[in-house]
C-alpha positions as CSV (number, residue, x, y, z in Angstrom):
1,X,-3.3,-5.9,7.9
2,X,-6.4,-4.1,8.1
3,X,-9.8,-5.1,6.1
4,X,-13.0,-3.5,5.4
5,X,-14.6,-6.5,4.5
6,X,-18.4,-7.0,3.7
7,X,-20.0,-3.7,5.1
8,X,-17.2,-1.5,3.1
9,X,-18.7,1.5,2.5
10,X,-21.5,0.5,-0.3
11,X,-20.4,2.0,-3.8
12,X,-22.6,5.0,-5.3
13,X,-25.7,3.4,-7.4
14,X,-25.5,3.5,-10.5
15,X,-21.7,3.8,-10.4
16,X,-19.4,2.6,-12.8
17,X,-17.1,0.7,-10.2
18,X,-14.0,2.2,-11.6
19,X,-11.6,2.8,-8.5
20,X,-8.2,4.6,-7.9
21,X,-4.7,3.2,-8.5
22,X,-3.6,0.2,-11.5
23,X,-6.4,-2.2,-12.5
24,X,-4.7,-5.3,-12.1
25,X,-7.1,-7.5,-12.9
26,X,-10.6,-9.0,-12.8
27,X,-10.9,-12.3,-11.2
28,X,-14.4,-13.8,-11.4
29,X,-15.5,-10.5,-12.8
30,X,-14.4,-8.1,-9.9
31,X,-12.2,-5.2,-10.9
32,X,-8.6,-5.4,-8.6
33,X,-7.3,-1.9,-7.5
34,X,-3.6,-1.7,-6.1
35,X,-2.8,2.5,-4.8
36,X,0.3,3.6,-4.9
37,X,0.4,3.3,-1.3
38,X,0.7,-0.4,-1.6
39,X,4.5,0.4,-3.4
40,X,5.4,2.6,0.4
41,X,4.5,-0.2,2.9
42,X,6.1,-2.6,0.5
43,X,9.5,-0.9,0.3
44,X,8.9,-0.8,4.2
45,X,8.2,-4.5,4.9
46,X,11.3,-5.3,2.2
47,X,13.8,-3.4,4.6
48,X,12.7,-4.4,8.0
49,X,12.4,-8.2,6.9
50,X,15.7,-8.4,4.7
51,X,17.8,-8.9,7.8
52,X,15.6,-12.1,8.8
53,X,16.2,-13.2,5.9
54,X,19.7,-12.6,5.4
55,X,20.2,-14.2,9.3
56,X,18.8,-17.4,7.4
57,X,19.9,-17.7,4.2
58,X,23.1,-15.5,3.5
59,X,21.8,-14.7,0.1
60,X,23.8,-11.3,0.1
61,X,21.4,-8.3,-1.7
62,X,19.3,-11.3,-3.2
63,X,18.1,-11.2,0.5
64,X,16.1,-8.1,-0.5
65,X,14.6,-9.7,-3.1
66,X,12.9,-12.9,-0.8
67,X,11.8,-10.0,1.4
68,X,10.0,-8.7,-1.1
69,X,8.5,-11.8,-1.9
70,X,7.2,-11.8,1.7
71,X,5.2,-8.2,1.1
72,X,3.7,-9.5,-1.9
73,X,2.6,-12.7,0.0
74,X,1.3,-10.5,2.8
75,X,-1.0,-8.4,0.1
76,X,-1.8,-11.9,-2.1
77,X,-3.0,-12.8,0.8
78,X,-5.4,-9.9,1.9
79,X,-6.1,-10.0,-1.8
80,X,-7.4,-13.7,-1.5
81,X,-9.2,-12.2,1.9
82,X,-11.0,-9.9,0.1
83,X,-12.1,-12.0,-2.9
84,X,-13.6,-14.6,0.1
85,X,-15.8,-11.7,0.9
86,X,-16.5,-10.5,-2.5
87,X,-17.7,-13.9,-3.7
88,X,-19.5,-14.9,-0.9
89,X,-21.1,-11.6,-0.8
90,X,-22.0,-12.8,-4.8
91,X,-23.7,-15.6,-3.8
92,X,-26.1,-14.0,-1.6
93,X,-26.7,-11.5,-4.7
94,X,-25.1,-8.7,-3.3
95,X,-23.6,-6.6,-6.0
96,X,-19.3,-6.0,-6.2
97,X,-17.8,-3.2,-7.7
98,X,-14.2,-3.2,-7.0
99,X,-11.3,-4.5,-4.8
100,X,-8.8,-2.5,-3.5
101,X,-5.6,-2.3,-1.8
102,X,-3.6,-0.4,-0.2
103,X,-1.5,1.0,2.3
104,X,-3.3,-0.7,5.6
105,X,-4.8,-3.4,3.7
106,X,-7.8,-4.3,0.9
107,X,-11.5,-3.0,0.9
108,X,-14.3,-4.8,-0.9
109,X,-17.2,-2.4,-2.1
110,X,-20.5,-3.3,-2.9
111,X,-23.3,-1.9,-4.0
112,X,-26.1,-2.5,-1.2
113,X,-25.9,-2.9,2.7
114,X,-25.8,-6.5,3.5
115,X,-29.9,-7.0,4.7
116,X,-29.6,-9.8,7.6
117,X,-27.4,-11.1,10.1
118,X,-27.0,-14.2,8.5
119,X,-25.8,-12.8,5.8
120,X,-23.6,-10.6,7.3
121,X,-21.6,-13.1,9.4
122,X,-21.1,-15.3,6.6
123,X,-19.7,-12.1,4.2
124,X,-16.9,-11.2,6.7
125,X,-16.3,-14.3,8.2
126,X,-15.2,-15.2,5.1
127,X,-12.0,-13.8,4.9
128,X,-10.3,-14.5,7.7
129,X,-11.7,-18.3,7.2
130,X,-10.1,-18.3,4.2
131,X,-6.9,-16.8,5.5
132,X,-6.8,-19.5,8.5
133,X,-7.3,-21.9,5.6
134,X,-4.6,-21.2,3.7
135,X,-2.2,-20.6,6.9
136,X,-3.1,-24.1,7.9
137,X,-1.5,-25.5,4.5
138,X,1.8,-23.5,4.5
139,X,2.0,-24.7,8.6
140,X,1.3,-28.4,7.6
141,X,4.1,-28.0,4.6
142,X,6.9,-26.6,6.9
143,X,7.7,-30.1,7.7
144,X,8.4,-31.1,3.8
145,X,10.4,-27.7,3.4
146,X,14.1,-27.6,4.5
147,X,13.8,-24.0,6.8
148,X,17.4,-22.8,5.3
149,X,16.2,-22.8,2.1
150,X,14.3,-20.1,-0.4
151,X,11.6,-22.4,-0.8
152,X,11.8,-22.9,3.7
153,X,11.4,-19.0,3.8
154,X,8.8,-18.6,1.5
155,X,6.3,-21.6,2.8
156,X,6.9,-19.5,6.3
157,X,6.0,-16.6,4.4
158,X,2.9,-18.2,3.3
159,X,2.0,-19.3,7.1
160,X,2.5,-16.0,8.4
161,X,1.0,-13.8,6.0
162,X,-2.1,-15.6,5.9
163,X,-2.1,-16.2,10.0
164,X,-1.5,-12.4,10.1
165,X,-4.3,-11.7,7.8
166,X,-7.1,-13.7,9.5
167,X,-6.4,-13.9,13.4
168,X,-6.0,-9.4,13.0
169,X,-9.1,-9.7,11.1
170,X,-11.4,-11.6,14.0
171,X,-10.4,-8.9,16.5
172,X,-14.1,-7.9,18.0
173,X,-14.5,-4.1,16.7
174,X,-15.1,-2.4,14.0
175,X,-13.9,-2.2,11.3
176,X,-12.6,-5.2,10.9
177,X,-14.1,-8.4,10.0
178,X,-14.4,-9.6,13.3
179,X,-16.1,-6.2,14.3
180,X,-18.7,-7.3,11.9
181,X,-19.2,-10.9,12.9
182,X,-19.9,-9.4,16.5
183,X,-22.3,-6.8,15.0
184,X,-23.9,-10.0,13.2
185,X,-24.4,-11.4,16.3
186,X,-25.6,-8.6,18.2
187,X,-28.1,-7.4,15.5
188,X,-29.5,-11.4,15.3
189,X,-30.1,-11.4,19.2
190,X,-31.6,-7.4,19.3
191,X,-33.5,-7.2,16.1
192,X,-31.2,-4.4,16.1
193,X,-28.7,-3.0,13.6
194,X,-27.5,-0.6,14.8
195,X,-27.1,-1.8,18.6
196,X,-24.6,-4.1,17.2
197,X,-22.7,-1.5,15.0
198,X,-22.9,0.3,18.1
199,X,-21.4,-2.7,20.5
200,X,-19.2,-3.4,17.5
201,X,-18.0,0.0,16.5
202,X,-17.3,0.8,20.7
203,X,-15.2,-2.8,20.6
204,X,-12.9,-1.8,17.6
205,X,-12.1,2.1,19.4
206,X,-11.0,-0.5,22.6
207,X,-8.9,-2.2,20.2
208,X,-7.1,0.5,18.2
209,X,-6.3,1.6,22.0
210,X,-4.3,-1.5,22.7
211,X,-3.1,-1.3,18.8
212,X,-1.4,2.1,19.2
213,X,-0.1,1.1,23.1
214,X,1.0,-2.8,21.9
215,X,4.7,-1.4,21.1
216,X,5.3,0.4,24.5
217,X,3.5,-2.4,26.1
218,X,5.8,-4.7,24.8
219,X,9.1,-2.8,25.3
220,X,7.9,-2.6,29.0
221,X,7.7,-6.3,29.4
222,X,10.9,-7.2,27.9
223,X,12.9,-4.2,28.5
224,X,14.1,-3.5,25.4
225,X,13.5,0.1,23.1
226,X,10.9,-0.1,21.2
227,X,11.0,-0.2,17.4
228,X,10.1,2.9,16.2
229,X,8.7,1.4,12.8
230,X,6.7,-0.6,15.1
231,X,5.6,2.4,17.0
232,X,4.4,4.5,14.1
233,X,2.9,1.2,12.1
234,X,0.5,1.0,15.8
235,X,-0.1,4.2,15.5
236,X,-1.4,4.4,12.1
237,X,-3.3,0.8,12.2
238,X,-5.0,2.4,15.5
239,X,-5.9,5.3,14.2
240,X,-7.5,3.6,11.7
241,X,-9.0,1.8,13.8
242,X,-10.2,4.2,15.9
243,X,-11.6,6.5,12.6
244,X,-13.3,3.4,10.9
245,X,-15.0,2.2,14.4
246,X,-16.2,6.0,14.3
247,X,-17.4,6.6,10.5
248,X,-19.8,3.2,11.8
249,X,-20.9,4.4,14.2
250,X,-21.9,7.7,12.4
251,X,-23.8,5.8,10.0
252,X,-25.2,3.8,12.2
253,X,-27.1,6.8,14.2
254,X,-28.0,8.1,10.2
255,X,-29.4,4.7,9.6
256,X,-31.8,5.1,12.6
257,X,-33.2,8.2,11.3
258,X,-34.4,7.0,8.1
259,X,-37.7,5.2,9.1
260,X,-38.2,8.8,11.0
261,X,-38.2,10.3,7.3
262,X,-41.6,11.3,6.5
263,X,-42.0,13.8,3.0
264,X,-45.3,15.2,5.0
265,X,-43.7,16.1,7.7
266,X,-40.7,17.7,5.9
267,X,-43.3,19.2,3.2
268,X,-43.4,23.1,2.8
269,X,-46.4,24.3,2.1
270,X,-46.2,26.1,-1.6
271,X,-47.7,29.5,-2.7
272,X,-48.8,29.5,-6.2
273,X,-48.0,32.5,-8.4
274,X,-47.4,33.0,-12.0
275,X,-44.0,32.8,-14.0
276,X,-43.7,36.4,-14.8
277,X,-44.2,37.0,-10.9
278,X,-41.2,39.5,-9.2
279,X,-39.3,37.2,-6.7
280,X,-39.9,40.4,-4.6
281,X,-43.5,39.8,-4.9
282,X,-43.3,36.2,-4.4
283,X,-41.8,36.8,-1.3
284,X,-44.4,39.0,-0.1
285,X,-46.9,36.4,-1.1
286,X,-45.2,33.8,1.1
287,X,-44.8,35.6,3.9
288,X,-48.9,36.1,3.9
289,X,-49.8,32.7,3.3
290,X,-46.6,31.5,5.9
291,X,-45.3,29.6,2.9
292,X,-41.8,27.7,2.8
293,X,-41.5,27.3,-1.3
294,X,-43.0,28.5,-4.2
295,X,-45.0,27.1,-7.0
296,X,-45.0,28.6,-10.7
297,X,-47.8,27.5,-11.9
298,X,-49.3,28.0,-16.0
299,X,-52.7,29.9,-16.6
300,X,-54.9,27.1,-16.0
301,X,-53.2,26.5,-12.4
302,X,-51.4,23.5,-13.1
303,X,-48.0,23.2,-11.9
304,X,-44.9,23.8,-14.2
305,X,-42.0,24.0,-12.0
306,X,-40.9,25.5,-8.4
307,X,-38.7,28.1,-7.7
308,X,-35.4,26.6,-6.5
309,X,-34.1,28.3,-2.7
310,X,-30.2,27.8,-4.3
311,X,-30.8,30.0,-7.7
312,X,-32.6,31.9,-5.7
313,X,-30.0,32.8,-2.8
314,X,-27.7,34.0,-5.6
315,X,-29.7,37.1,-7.0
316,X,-28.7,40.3,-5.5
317,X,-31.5,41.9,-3.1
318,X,-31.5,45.1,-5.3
319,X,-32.5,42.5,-8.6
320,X,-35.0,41.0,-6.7
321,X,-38.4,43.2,-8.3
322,X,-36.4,42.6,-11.5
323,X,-36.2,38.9,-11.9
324,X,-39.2,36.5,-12.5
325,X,-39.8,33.7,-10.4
326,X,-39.6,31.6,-13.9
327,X,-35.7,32.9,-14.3
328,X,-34.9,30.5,-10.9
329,X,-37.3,27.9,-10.9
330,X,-36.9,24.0,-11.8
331,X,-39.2,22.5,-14.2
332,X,-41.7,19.9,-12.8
333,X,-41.2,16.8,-14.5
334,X,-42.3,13.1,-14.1
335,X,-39.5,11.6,-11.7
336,X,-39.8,15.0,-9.4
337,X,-43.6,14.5,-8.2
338,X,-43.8,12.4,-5.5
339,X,-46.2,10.8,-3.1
340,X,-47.0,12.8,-0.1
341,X,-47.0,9.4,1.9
342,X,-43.6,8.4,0.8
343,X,-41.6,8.0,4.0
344,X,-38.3,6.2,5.2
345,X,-36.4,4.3,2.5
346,X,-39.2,4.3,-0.3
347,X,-38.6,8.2,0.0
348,X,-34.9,8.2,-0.3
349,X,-35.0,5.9,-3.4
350,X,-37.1,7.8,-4.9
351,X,-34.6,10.7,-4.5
352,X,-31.5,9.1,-5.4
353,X,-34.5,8.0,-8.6
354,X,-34.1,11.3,-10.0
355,X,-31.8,13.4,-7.9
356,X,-33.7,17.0,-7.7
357,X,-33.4,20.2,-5.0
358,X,-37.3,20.3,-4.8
359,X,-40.1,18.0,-5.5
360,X,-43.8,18.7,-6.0
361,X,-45.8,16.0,-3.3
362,X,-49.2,15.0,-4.2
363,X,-52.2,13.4,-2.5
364,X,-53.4,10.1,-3.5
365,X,-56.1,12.1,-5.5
366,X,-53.3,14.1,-7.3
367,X,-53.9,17.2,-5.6
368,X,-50.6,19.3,-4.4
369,X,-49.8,18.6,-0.9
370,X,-46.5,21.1,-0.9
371,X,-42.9,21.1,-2.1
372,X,-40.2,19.1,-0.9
373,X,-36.7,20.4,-0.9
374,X,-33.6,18.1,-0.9
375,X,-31.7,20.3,1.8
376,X,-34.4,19.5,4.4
377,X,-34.3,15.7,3.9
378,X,-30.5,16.4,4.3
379,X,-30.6,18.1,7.4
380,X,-33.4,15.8,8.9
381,X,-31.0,13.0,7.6
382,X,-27.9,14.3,9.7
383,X,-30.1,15.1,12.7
384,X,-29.5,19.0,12.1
C-alpha cells in the first residue's frame, strides 16, 4: 500500500484540518479520515483473498467474512503507519492536521515542511519501523497459532499486512517513505533539498516503472497469464507513483526559486493620481512616467489605495473615461504595506499574512518604493 508519509503535502495555514470522507476518530488528537474509496479496494481485496481463505479453512460464505478481516488489517495497519509519522512528526513540533485513507493507502498532513534532514528521516522512517515492528510479532506468534484455524489466518494476516506495509514503504523514490529517507540522506550529505527530492523523486519514477511491469515480469518467469487485477492494481500503484515522484519534483524546482524572490525586483513603479482620476487618464499618465501600477493617493499625497489590474481588466474600453480610478482600486491598509527589502520566505509570509492582489512597498524611511502585485510573485514563483 502506498504512503505519503512525513512530507505529505503541508495543509493550508490557518486551516481548519477538516478532511474528506467519515471522521472516524481522533487518536492522540489527530483527526482520522477514511474516503469512500477505501469501501472499493476493500470489496476488491475481500473477493480475490476469499478463495485463500476458503482453501484453508472451508468456512463456506463465512470465508468472505475472514477476508474481510484481512482488508481491514491491511488499512489498520497503514493506519498505525501513518500515526508513527504523525506522532513522531509531533514530537519534533511539527503541526498535524488530519490522517487519511484511502484507495492506495493513508496520507498524513501537516502544517509545515519538515526543516532538517534529521528530522526528516526520523518522520518517514517511522512508519515502516513501526510496520516491521508489528510484522515481527504476528511472525514470532505463528508458531503459538494452529495455521487451520480463524485465529491461524488472522495472526498471518497480521504478518503480512504489516510486512506489506513497511518493506513497499522503504522502496527508494518518491513518494514513498523510503523516497524520503533517501532524500534525507541526500540533502544531509549536499546541504541540498532539493538535490535529494530530485535523486529521490527520479528513484520513485524507476520504481513505479518496475511497479506497473512487475505482473508481466512475473507471468514471463513462470509462464502462467497474468492476473488481470494484478495488472491494473500495478498499473494504478505506478501511476501513482510515477505522478507523486513528479508533483516533488515540481515543488522541488518552486522551492529553489524562493530565495530568488526579491519584492524590489518584482516592484512596479507606481504613478500617483487622484481618486476622481479617469482610468483613461490614468493610463495615459502611466504610459509617460513608464509606470506598471497605479497609486490613488488623498489631497495631501498620502497613499489610500492602488488601483487593482483584475477590477480593472473587467471595465469595458468604451467606460474607461467614465470610471474613476477610486471605483477599482483596493484600499491600503496596515497588513498590505510592506518592506521594499522583504525577499524570499520573509516575503511570502508576509503574503499569505494578509492575502492582497497589490501591496504598497516602502523604504526603510517610509517613503513609497512601488506597488507590488500578487500575480507577479506568482509567475516569478512558477518560473513564468
Amino acid at each position: 500500500m502506498t504512503d505519503n508519509g512525513s512530507s505529505t503535502r503541508p495543509a493550508a495555514r490557518g486551516g481548519t484540518g477538516r478532511g474528506s470522507g467519515l471522521l472516524m476518530g481522533r487518536p492522540f488528537g489527530i483527526p482520522i479520515y477514511v474516503t469512500p474509496s477505501w469501501l472499493v479496494i476493500a470489496a476488491i481485496i475481500t473477493i480475490v483473498y476469499e478463495p485463500v481463505v476458503e482453501r484453508t479453512l472451508a468456512l463456506g460464505p463465512a470465508s468472505y467474512l475472514v477476508a474481510f478481516a484481512f482488508a481491514v488489517l491491511l488499512y489498520a495497519s497503514v493506519l498505525v503507519h501513518e500515526l508513527a509519522h504523525a506522532v513522531v512528526a509531533r514530537l519534533f513540533g511539527v503541526p498535524v492536521f488530519r490522517i487519511t485513507l484511502f484507495m492506495l493507502g493513508g496520507v498524513t498532513e501537516m502544517r509545515d515542511e519538515v526543516r532538517t534532514p534529521g528530522r526528516e528521516f526520523w518522520i518517514s522512517f517511522a512508519g515502516p519501523l513501526l510496520s516491521l515492528v508489528l510484522a515481527a510479532v504476528g511472525f514470532a506468534a505463528l508458531p503459538f497459532v494452529p495455521p487451520d484455524t480463524v485465529a491461524g489466518v488472522l495472526t498471518w494476516q497480521l504478518f503480512v499486512a504489516n510486512l506489506l506495509v513497511g518493506v513497499f514503504n522503504l522502496l527508494p523514490g518518491l513518494p514513498l517513505d523510503g523516497g524520503k529517507v533517501v532524500r534525507a540522506l541526500v540533502w544531509k550529505l549536499t546541504r541540498r533539498p532539493t538535490a535529494g527530492t530530485v535523486v529521490a523523486a527520479w528513484g520513485g519514477r524507476f520504481i513505479a516503472v518496475l511497479v506497473m511491469l512487475a505482473p508481466l515480469l512475473l507471468a514471463l518467469r513462470t509462464g502462467e497469464t497474468p492476473s488481470v487485477f494484478m495488472v491494473l492494481l500495478g498499473v494504478l500503484l505506478g501511476a501513482f507513483m510515477w505522478m507523486g515522484a513528479g508533483t516533488a519534483l515540481r515543488n522541488a524546482r518552486i522551492r529553489e526559486r524562493i530565495p530568488k524572490l526579491r519584492a524590489r525586483t518584482l516592484a512596479r513603479r507606481a504613478v500617483p493620481v487622484s481618486g476622481d482620476t479617469p482610468l483613461s487618464e490614468a493610463r495615459r499618465l502611466m504610459g509617460e512616467a513608464d509606470a506598471g501600477a497605479v497609486l490613488v493617493t488623498d489631497s495631501s499625497g498620502a497613499p489610500v489605495s492602488i488601483v487593482d489590474p483584475a477590477a480593472e481588466e473587467r471595465i469595458a474600453e468604451d467606460r474607461l473615461p467614465w470610471t474613476p480610478v477610486s471605483q477599482v482600486a483596493v484600499a491600503v491598509t496596515a497588513g498590505s504595506v510592506l518592506d521594499a527589502d522583504l525577499d524570499g520566505e520573509r516575503l511570502l509570509e508576509a503574503m499569505r499574512r494578509t492575502p492582497a492582489p497589490v501591496y504598497l512597498l516602502v523604504r526603510e524611511d517610509g517613503g513609497v518604493y512601488g506597488v507590488l502585485r500578487s500575480r507577479d510573485v506568482g509567475d516569478a514563483f512558477a518560473g513564468t
